[in-house]
N, C-alpha and C positions, 0 to 999 in steps of 0.2 A: 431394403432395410439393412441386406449384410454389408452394402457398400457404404451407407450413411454410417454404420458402425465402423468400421476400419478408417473411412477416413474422419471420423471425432477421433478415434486411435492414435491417430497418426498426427493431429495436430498436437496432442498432450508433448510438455515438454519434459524431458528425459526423466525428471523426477516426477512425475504424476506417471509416468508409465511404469516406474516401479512401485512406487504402490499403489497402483491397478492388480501389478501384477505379483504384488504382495499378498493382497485382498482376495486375488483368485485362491492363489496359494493355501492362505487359511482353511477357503471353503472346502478345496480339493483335499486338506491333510483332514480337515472335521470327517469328512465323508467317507475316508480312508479307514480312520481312526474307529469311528462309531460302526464300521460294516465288516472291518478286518482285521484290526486290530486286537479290540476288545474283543469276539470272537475267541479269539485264538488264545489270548490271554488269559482269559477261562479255560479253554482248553488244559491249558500250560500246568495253571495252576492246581486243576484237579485231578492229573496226572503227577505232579509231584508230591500231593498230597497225598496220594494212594504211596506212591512208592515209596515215603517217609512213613505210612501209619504199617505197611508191610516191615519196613527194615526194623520200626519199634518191636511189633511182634516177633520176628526172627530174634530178637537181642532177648526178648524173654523168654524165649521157648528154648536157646542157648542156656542162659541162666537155669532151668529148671530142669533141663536135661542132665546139665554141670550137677545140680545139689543132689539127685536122685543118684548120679553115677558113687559119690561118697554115702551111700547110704546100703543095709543090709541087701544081697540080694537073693530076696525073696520073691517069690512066683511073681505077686500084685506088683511088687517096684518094677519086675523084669516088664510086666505087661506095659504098665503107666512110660517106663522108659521106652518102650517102642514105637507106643505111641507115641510122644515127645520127640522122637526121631522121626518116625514119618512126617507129622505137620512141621518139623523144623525143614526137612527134607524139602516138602511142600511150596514150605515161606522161602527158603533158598530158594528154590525154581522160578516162584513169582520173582521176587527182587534181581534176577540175573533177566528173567523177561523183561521188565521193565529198564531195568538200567540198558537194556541192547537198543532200546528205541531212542536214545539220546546220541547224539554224534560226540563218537570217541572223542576228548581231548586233542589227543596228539593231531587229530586229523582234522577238526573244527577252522581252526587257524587257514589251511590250505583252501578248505571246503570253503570259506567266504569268500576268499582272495580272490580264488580258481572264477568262482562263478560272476564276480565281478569282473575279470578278463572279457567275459561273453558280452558283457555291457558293454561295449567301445567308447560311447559317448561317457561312460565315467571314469574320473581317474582317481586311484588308489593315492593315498595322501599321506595317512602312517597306521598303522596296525600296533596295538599295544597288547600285551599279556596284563593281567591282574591275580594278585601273589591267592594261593589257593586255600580257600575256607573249607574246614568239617563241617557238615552236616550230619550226625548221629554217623551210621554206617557210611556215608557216603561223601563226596566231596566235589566243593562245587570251581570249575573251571572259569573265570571271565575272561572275555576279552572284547577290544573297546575298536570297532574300525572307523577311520575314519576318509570318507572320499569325498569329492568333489562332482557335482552334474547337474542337470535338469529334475524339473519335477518329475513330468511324464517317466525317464529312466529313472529315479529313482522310487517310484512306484515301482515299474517295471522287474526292478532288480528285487525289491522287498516280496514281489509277490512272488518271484520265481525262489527267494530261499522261503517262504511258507510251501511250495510244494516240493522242496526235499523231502523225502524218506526216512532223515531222521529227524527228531525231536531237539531243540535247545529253548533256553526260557529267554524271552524278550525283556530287560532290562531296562530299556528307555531308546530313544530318539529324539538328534536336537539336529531341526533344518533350518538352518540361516542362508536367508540369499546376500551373497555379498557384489556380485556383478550381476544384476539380471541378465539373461534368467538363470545363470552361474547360482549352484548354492552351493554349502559345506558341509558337509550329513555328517553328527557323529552318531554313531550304533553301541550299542553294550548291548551283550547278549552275556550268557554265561552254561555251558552244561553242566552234567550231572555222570560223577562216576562213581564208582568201588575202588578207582586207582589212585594213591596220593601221587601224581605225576604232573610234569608240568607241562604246559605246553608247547607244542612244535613250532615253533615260528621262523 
């Protein structure tokens, strides 16, 4: 049966083999998308969501520590303000935990490129920075890679940066085959820091 398939394969003419091999594509990126993807994505997004409803807190507990310090001090203020110190203390430590799980800015840029080297069969195409947005306490770093490869490697490569160490938020993916089985991947990703700085590229 597998040789009655390869040679139907092999009769198809150059354009029905690409979109055979379009057709795979689809199924292989749906299966991707709905097992690993999505997944993660969730992930992504209920980690950032902690660490935005934490930095909100930290910004009130600032604020309330601030209005008590201009105010009499009296025993109850002395107590209420150390309190307010401690949980401010507290909300700092989370928000510095959480922002350490994100890959640095400055180092994100290298961190893709680098581990795209290890890919051989893909090649780097251009790497763009995107100019840097506030998020309440924090601020969010993008940037957009773009390479060239196969399906198979570029699975490959997507699944070895979901088992980094650090955390960044997945943005979008656009795979276009333009030579079968040649495609052009572009990636947006973007982090998350405490630092207005831009990125190293």
């Amino acid at each position: 049966m597998l040789n009655n398939l390869l040679a139907k394969f092999a009769a198809l003419t150059a354009r029905e083999k690409q979109l055979f091999g379009a057709t795979l594509f689809i199924g292989l990126l749906s299966s991707w998308y709905a097992f690993f993807y999505l997944p993660l994505m969730k992930e992504q997004t209920e980690l950032k969501q902690q660490l935005a409803t934490t930095t909100i807190q930290l910004t009130a507990q600032q604020q309330a520590a601030t209005q008590l310090q201009h105010r009499h001090d009296a025993d109850d203020k002395k107590k209420q303000l150390a309190a307010l110190q401690a949980q401010y203390q507290s909300l700092q430590a989370q928000t510095h935990t959480l922002h350490n799980t994100f890959v640095p800015p400055a180092l994100m840029a290298n961190v893709l490129s680098d581990l795209l080297k290890h890919h051989h069969q893909l090649s780097l195409i251009k790497l763009e920075t995107l100019a840097v947005k506030p998020q309440q306490l924090l601020y969010q770093h993008g940037l957009v890679l773009h390479f060239s490869g196969t399906y198979a490697d570029t699975l490959a490569y997507l699944t070895a940066l979901e088992a980094l160490p650090w955390n960044f938020v997945w943005d979008g993916i656009n795979y276009q085959v333009k030579d079968y089985p040649i495609a052009e991947i572009t990636l947006r990703v973007h982090t998350l820091s405490l630092e207005k700085s831009w990125l190293d590229v």
